[in-house]
N, C-alpha and C positions, 0 to 999 in steps of 0.2 A: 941347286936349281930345282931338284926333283922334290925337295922340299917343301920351298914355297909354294913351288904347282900345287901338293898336297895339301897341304892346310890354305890355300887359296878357292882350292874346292870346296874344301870342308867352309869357312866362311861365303863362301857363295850359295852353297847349298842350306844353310841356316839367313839366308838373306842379307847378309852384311855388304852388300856390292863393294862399300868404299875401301872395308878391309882387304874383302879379294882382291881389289884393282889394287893398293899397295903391293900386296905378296907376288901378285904377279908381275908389277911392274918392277917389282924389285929380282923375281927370277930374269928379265929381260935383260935386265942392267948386268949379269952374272953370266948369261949367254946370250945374244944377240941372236941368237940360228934357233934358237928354242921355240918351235912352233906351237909347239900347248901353252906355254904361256905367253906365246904373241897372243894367240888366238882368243885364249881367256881376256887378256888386257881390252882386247876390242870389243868382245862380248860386254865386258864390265862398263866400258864405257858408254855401249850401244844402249847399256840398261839404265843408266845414270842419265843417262840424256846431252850427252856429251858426240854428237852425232857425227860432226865433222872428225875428229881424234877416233871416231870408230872407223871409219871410209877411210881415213888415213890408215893405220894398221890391218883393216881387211886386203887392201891395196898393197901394201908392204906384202900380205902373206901371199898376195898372189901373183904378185910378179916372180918370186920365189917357185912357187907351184900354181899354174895359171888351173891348173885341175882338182884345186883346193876348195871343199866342202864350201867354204865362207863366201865362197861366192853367191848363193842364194840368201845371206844375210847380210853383204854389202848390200843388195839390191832392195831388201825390204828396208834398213837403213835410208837409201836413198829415197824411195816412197813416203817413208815415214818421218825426211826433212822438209820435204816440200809442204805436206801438210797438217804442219806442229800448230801454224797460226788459223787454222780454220777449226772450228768448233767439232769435235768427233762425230758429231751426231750428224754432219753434211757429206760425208761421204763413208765409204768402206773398201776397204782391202780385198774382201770375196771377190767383189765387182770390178773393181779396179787393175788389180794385177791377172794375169796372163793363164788361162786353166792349166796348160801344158807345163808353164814356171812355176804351178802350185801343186801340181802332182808329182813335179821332178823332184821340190823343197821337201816333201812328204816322203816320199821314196828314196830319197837319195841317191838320187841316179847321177852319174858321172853329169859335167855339164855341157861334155860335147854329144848328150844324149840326140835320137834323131828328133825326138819330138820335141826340142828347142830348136829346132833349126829355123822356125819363124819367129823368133822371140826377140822383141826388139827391148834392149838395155836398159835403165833408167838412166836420165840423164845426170852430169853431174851437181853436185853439189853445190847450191847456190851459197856464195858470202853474204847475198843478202838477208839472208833468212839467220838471225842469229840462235845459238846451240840454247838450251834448256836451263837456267841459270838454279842452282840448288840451295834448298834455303831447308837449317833445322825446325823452323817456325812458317806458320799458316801465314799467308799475308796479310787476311781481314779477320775479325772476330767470325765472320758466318762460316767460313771456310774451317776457321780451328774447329767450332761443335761438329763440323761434317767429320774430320779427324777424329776426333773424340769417341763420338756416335758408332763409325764404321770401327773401331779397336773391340765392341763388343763382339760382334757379326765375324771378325775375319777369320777367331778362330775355332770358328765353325768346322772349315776346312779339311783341320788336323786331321787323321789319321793316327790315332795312337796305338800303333803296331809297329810292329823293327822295321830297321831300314827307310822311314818317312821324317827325316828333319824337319825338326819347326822352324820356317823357312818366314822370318817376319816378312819381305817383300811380298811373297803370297797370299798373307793373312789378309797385308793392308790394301793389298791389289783388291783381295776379295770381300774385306767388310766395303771397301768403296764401291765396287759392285751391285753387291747389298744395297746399300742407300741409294744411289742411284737410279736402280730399276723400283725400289720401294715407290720414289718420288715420284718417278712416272706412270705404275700402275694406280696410284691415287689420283694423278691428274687426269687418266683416261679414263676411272669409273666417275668422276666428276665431270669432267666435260665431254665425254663421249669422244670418239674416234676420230675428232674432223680436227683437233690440235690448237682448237678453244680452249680458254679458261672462262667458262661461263660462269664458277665460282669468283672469280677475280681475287683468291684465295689461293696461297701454296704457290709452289712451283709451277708452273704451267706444262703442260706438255711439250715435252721436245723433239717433235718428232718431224723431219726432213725425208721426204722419198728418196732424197737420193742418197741417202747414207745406209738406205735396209740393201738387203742380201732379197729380197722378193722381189720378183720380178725386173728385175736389170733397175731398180730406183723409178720403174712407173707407178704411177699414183695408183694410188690402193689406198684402203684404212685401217690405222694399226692395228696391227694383228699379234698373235704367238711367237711368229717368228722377230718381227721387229724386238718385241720383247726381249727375247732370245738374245740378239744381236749386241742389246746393252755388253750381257755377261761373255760376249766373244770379243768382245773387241777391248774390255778390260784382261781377255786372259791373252789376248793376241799380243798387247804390250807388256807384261806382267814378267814375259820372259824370252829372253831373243832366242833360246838355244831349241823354243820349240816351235814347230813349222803349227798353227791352227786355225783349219779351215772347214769351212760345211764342205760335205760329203758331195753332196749334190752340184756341188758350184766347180766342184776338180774337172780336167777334160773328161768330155759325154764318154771316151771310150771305156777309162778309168771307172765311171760312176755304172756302165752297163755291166763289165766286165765283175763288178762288185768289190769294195775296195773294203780288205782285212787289216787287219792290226795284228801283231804279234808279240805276243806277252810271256817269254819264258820263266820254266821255274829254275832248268836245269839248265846251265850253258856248261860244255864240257863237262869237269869235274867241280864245278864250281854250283853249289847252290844258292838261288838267288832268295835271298834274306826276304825280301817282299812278299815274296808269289810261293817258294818252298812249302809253306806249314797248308797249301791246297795240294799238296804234291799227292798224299794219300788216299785220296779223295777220288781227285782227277786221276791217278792209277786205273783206280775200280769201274769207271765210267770209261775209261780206253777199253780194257780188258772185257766189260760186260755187252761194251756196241762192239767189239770181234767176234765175238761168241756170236751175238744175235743176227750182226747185219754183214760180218766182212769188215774189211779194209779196203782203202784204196791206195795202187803201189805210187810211184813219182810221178808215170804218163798215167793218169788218173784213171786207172782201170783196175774195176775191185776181182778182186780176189777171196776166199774161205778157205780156214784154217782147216786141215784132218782134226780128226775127235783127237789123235794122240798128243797134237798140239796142244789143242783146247787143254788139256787136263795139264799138261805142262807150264802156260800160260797162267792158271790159276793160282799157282806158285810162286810168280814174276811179281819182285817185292820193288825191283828198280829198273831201270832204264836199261842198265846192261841185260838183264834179265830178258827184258823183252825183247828187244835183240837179240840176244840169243835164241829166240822162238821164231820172232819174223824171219829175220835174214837179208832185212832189205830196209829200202827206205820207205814209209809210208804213212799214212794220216786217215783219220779217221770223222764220222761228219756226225754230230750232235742235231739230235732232232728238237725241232722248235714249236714247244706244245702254247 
């Protein structure tokens, strides 16, 4: 079982959904109680478009553990069946779903957190809405050259450095992207902002107020953000296992409070393949704002080092090191020139 989980990663992580969904469906069939590969199976499915078979196995894993992560991607699941048969560009997810259930999704908070406690469910799953039918072929000639077209663009993306699989679902996510916002920043230096095609040429502008993330879908005229919004809402379906939201749309208290990201090099003894080869670098910048400015301890109150530290610290080549110097927990704040 541990197996298949493994290299079900591995093909997910290179974008092969269908393969991962075999491997994992095949770890299920080997152990029925295996929750990384339930949870995988539903993910794969959630991605393939297979919507109902996903709500079905998030539901399996949560009646099992009612406290189980997957409940926040049942729930965009079920957002994202109701509205498969409306054009993307009529509505949006920022605006739609619930601030406090998109700062929970983000943060990972337990889901009997307090600030869901007014969070009203999505409902279920309609039969009438039928699931995502999957096809290796474009269904009209326009649609293949759009295929075609975005295969240049998607592998843009790449990252060729360790630790970044070339993730085809990603690519294709993102040369579609690509073409997409192309079509429409050409439609709107052609017809200007009001969603004319005074050319009567090309694509026309697609733009619906109430599918932007500006202003709650009140009328405005395209702007940056709507722009913007193309390339969110391609990367928001692109991949279920990651929660992606504007900043500014999460609960007010979330967005005042200032919301961080965290990107280790080092977890435990474990060097992280991605982020490690900044690790020397980002040393020198810890080490040279203690010296200048202090640190601050866990209850955010800074602190300076004695000079006999300082000189000791100069020496700290790793993380134990530094710890050995500090002696505590603490973080340091990078100034923003």
């Amino acid at each position: 079982v541990h197996g298949f989980h493994l290299r079900g990663l591995l093909y997910y992580g290179c974008g092969e959904i269908r393969m991962a969904l075999s491997d994992f469906a095949k770890g299920c069939d080997n152990d029925a109680n295996d929750r990384n590969c339930q949870l995988m199976k539903a993910v794969c499915m959630h991605s393939l478009g297979n919507l109902s078979g996903a709500v079905a196995e998030y539901s399996a894993l949560l009646r099992v553990d009612p406290a189980h992560q997957c409940y926040y991607q049942r729930e965009l699941v079920l957002y994202l069946h109701k509205k498969l048969d409306q054009p993307i560009g009529n509505y949006n997810p920022d605006v739609d779903l619930d601030a406090y259930f998109k700062e929970a999704y983000c943060k990972r908070h337990p889901t009997s957190h307090p600030r869901l406690c007014n969070y009203i469910p999505q409902k279920p799953i309609s039969t009438k809405i039928p699931d995502v039918k999957l096809s290796d072929t474009a269904p009209t000639p326009d649609m293949q050259k759009l295929v075609d077209l975005s295969r240049k663009f998607g592998k843009l993306i790449q990252l060729n450095t360790p630790g970044f699989l070339s993730n085809l679902r990603q690519h294709r996510m993102c040369g579609l992207s690509i073409v997409n916002m192309a079509q429409q920043a050409r439609a709107h230096f052609r017809a200007g902002s009001k969603g004319s095609d005074a050319s009567n040429t090309g694509v026309p502008l697609a733009f619906n107020t109430k599918g932007s993330s500006k202003e709650n879908g009140k009328a405005h005229d395209f702007g940056w953000r709507d722009f913007m919004d193309i390339a969110i809402k391609w990367r928001q379906v692109s991949e279920p296992n990651d929660p992606v939201f504007w900043i500014d749309l999460l609960a007010p208290e979330a967005f005042a409070e200032g919301f961080g990201l965290q990107t280790p090099m080092v977890t435990g003894q474990m060097n992280v393949v991605r982020y490690f080869p900044y690790f020397g670098r980002a040393l020198e910048v810890v080490k040279k704002l203690i010296a200048d400015s202090g640190a601050c301890n866990v209850h955010d109150q800074r602190f300076m080092l004695p000079r006999t530290k300082l000189d000791t610290l100069k020496e700290a080549s790793s993380c134990h090191d530094v710890w050995n110097v500090i002696q505590q927990g603490f973080y340091v704040e990078t100034p923003c020139h």
